[in-house]
C-alpha positions in Angstrom: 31.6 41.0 -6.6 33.1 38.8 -3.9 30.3 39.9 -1.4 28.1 39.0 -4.2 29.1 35.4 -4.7 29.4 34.7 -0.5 26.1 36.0 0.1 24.5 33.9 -3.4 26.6 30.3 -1.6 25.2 31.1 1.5 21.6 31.0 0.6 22.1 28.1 -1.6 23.7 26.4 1.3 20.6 27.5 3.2 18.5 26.1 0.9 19.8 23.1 1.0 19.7 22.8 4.8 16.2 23.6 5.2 15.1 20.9 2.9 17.7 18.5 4.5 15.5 19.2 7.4 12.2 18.8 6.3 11.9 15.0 7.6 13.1 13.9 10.7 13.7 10.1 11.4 13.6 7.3 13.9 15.5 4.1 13.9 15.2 0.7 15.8 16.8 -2.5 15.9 15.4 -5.7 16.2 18.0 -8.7 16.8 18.4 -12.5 17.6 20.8 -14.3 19.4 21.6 -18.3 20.2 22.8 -18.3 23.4 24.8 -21.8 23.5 23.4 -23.1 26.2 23.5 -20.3 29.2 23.1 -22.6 32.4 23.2 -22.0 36.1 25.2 -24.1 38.0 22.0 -25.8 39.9 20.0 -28.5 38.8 16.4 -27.7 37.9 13.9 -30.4 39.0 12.4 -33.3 36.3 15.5 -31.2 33.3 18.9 -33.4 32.0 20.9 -29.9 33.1 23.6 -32.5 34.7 26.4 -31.8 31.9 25.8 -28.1 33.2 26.9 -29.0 37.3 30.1 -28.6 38.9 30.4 -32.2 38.9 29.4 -32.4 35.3 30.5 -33.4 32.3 31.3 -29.4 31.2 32.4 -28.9 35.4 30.2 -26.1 35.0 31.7 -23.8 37.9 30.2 -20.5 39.3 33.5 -18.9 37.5 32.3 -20.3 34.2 28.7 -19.6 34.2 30.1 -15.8 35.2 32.2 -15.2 32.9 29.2 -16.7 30.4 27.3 -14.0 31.6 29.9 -11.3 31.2 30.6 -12.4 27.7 26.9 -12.8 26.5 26.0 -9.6 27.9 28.8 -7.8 25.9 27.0 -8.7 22.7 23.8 -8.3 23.9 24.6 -4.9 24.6 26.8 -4.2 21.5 24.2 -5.5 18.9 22.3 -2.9 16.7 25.2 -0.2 17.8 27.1 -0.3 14.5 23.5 2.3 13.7 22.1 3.4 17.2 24.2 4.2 20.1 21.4 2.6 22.5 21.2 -0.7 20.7 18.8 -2.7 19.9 15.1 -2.5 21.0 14.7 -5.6 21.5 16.6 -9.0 21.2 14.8 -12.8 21.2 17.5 -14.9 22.6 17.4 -19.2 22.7 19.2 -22.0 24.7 18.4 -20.1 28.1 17.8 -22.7 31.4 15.6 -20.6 33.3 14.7 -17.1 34.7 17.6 -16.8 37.2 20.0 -17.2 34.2 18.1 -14.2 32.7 17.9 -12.0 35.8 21.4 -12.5 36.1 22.2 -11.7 32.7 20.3 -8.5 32.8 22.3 -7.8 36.2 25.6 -7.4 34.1 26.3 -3.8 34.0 25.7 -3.3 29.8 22.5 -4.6 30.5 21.5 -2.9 33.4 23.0 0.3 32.6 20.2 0.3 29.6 17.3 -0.9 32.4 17.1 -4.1 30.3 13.9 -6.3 30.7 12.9 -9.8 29.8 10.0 -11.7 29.2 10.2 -15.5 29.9 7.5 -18.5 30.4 8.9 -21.9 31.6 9.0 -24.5 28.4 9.0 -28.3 28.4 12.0 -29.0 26.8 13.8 -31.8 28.3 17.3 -30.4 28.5 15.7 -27.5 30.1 16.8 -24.8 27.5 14.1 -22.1 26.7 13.6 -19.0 24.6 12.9 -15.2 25.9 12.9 -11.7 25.0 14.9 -8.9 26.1 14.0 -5.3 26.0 14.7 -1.8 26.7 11.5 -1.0 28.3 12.4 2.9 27.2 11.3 1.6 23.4 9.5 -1.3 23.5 6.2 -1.7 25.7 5.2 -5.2 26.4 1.3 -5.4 26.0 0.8 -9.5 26.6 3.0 -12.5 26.3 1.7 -16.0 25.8 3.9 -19.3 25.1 2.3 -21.5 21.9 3.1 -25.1 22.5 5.0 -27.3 19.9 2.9 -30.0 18.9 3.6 -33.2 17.6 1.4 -34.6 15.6 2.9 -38.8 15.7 1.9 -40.6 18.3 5.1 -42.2 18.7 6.8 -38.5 19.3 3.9 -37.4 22.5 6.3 -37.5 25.5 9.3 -35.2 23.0 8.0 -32.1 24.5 10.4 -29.5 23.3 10.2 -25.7 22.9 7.4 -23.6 22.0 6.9 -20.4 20.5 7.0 -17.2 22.4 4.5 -14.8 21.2 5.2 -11.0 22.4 2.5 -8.3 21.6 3.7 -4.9 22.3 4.2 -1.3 21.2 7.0 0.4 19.4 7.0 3.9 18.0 3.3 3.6 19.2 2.4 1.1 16.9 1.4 -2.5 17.6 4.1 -5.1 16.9 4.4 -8.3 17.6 7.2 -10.7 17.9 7.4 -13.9 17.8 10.6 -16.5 19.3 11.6 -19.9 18.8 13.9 -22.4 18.1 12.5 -25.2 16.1 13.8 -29.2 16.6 17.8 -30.1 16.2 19.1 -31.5 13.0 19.3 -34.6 15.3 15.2 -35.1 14.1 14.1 -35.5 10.3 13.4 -32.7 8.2 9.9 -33.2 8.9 9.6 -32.1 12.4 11.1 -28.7 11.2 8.9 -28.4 8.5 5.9 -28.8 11.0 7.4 -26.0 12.9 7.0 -24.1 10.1 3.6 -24.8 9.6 2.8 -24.0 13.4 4.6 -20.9 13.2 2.3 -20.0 9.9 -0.9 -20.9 12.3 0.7 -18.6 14.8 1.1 -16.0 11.8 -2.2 -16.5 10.5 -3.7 -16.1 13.7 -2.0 -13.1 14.7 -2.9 -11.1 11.3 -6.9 -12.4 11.9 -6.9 -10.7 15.4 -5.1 -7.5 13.7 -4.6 -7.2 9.8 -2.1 -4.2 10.3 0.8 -5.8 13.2 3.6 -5.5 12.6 5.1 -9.2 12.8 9.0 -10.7 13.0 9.1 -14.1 13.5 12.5 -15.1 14.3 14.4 -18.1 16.0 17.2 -20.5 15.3 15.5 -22.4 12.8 17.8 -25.6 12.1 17.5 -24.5 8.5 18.3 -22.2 6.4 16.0 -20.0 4.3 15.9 -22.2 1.3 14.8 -25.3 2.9 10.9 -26.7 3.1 10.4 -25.3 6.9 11.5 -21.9 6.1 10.4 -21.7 2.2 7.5 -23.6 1.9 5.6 -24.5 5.3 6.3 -20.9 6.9 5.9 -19.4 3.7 9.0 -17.1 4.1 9.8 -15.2 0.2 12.8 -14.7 -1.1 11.8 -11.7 -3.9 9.3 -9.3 -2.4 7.3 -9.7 -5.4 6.1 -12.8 -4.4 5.3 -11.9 -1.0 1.7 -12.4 -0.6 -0.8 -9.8 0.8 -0.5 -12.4 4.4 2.6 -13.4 3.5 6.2 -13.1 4.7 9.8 -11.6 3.4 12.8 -13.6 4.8 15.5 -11.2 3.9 18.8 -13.2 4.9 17.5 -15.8 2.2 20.5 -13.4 -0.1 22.7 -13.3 2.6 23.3 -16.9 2.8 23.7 -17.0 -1.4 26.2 -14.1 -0.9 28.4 -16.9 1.1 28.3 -15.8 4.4 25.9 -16.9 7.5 25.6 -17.4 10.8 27.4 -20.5 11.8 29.5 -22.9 10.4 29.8 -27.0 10.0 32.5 -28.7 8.3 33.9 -25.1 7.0 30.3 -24.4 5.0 28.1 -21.6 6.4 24.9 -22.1 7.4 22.2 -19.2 8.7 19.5 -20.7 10.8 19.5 -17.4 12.6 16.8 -15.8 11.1 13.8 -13.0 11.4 11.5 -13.3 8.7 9.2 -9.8 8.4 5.6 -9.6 7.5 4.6 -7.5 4.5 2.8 -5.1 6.6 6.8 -3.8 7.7 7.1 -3.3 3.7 7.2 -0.6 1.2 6.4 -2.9 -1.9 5.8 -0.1 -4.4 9.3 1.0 -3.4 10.8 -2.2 -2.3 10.1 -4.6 -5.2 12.3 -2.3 -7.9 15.1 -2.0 -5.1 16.1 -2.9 -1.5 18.9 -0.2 -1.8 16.6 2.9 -0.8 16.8 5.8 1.0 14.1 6.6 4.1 12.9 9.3 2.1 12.2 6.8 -0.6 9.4 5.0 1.3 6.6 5.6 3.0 8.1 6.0 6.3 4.6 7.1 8.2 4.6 3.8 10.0 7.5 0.6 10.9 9.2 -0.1 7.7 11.5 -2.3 6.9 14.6 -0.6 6.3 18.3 -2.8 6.8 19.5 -6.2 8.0 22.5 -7.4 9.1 24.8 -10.6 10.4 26.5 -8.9 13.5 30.0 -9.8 13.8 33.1 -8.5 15.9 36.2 -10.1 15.4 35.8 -11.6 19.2 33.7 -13.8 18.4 35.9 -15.6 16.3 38.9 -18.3 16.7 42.1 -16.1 16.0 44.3 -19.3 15.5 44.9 -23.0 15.3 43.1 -25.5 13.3 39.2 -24.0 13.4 40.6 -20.6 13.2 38.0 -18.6 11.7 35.3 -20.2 13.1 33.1 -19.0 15.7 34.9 -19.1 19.4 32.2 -21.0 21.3 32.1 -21.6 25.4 33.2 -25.3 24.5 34.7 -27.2 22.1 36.4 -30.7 21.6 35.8 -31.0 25.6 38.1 -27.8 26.4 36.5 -24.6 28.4 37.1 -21.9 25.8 35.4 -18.9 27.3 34.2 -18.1 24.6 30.6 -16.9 23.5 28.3 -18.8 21.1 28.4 -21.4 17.9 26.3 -19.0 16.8 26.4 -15.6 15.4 23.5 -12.8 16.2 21.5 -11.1 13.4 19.6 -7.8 13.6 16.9 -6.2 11.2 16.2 -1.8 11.2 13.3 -0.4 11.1 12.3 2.8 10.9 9.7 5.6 11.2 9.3 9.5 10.4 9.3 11.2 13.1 
């Protein structure tokens, strides 16, 4: 009788196994990261980079930029690791000076032990500050880069030049995805200018969709606003509920995470998230999707890039452990004093994933 019961267990446990088995999975992360301001110590020709000197205002010292680079690297690498041990796919960054500051920071040793890439064009800004895109080169496959100016559209504003949007077309899982980096105007500027980012970065949209009605788009950036506001919600068009994402249209899922009370940087002890990727429906199960976001993979159609989790990261590091903005996030500078720390910003990274 006991043979009888271990042998009827182990074919149910069998059973089980095998259909455990049936579908195999792959995961990625995509991610986003304010820098806060990575500078070289050297001027760059016709840029205000002088705060960012040895004899500047910050006494910006090889010591300091290195340690910069040893502390962004460090989250760089750890991003996207709390679900995949290789970490993220591929990370848009802002508030880089230039290309050196890049190639450096993919010379640090997390970086480089990955074979970490980056793709950069040369912006107007004034300050000098850019955006890129890092990569592992083992998961993503650049296809073409291209940087869309910012335009503004007063007369008065024609000699602002500021940053672009960087438009990346490549291949992941072997399917065509496109992403898409910026970081719209400071809070220093009116609403408006934001909100004509946003409708510039639904041209960019649009125009990316005509060319290819099935990419796979993420738009994301340091926004100056957060999901509810017009730039995000109305000119880019970014939804809150999936059901009213559009057949065109896009899903900002950290519109929640904000209302949940949490974000991605703080100001006068409120959160804000202007850290953002904002997904296009074509990285969406809707059947599945607009009765829950709490799903399974083998509750979607998981044949090509879906959607699948989102997150704020966060290490206790990268916080203040004491004193009077303890709590806060622990930036390189603050109140004029060299912190060493890392950003005023937190990252954020979105899964997707695939059946194998």
């Amino acid at each position: 009788m006991k043979r009888h019961m271990f042998l009827l267990a182990l074919a149910l446990l069998m059973t089980v196994g095998a259909n455990a088995q049936e579908k195999k999975y792959s995961l990625y992360g995509i991610g986003f990261y304010n820098l806060e301001n990575l500078f070289d110590t050297c001027h760059d020709e016709g840029k205000n980079d002088y705060e960012y000197l040895p004899d500047g205002r910050n006494r910006w010292t090889g010591m300091k930029y290195t340690h910069k680079l040893r502390n962004m690297s460090r989250v760089l690498a750890e991003m996207g690791t709390d679900r995949l041990p290789m970490g993220c796919a591929a990370i848009g960054v802002s508030e880089v000076e230039n290309a050196k500051c890049l190639t450096d920071l993919c010379n640090q040793e997390p970086l480089k032990e990955r074979n970490f890439q980056f793709v950069h064009i040369e912006g107007p800004d004034q300050r000098g500050v850019d955006c890129a895109l890092l990569y592992n080169p083992k998961l993503f496959e650049v296809r073409n880069v291209k940087l869309v100016p910012y335009i503004y559209i007063k007369e008065e504003d024609s000699l602002r030049a500021t940053r672009g949007f960087l438009v990346v077309s490549g291949t992941l899982a072997d399917e065509h995805v496109t992403i898409v980096v910026n970081h719209l105007p400071s809070r220093g500027a009116t609403s408006f200018y934001r909100e004509e980012g946003g409708r510039q970065l639904r041209i960019v949209k649009d125009s990316l969709l005509k060319d290819d009605p099935d990419v796979k788009i993420f738009i994301m950036g340091d926004m100056n606003d957060d999901p509810q506001d017009k730039s995000m919600a109305e000119a880019l068009g970014a939804r809150r509920k999936i059901k009213d994402v559009e057949d065109d249209g896009l899903w900002n899922p950290f519109w929640d995470v904000l209302a949940s009370g949490t974000g991605t940087l703080q100001y006068d002890g409120k959160w804000n998230l202007f850290d953002q990727i904002i997904l296009s429906r074509s990285l969406l199960d809707m059947k599945v999707m607009k009765k829950t976001i709490d799903f399974k993979p083998s509750d979607i159609d998981c044949s090509s890039l879906r959607y699948y989790r989102h997150q704020v990261f966060r290490r206790d590091y990268l916080f203040q452990k004491e004193g009077k903005y303890k709590g806060n996030t622990l930036r390189t500078h603050a109140g004029g004093a060299w912190l060493d720390g890392y950003s005023d910003h937190l990252p954020t990274v979105v899964y997707v994933i695939k059946e194998k």
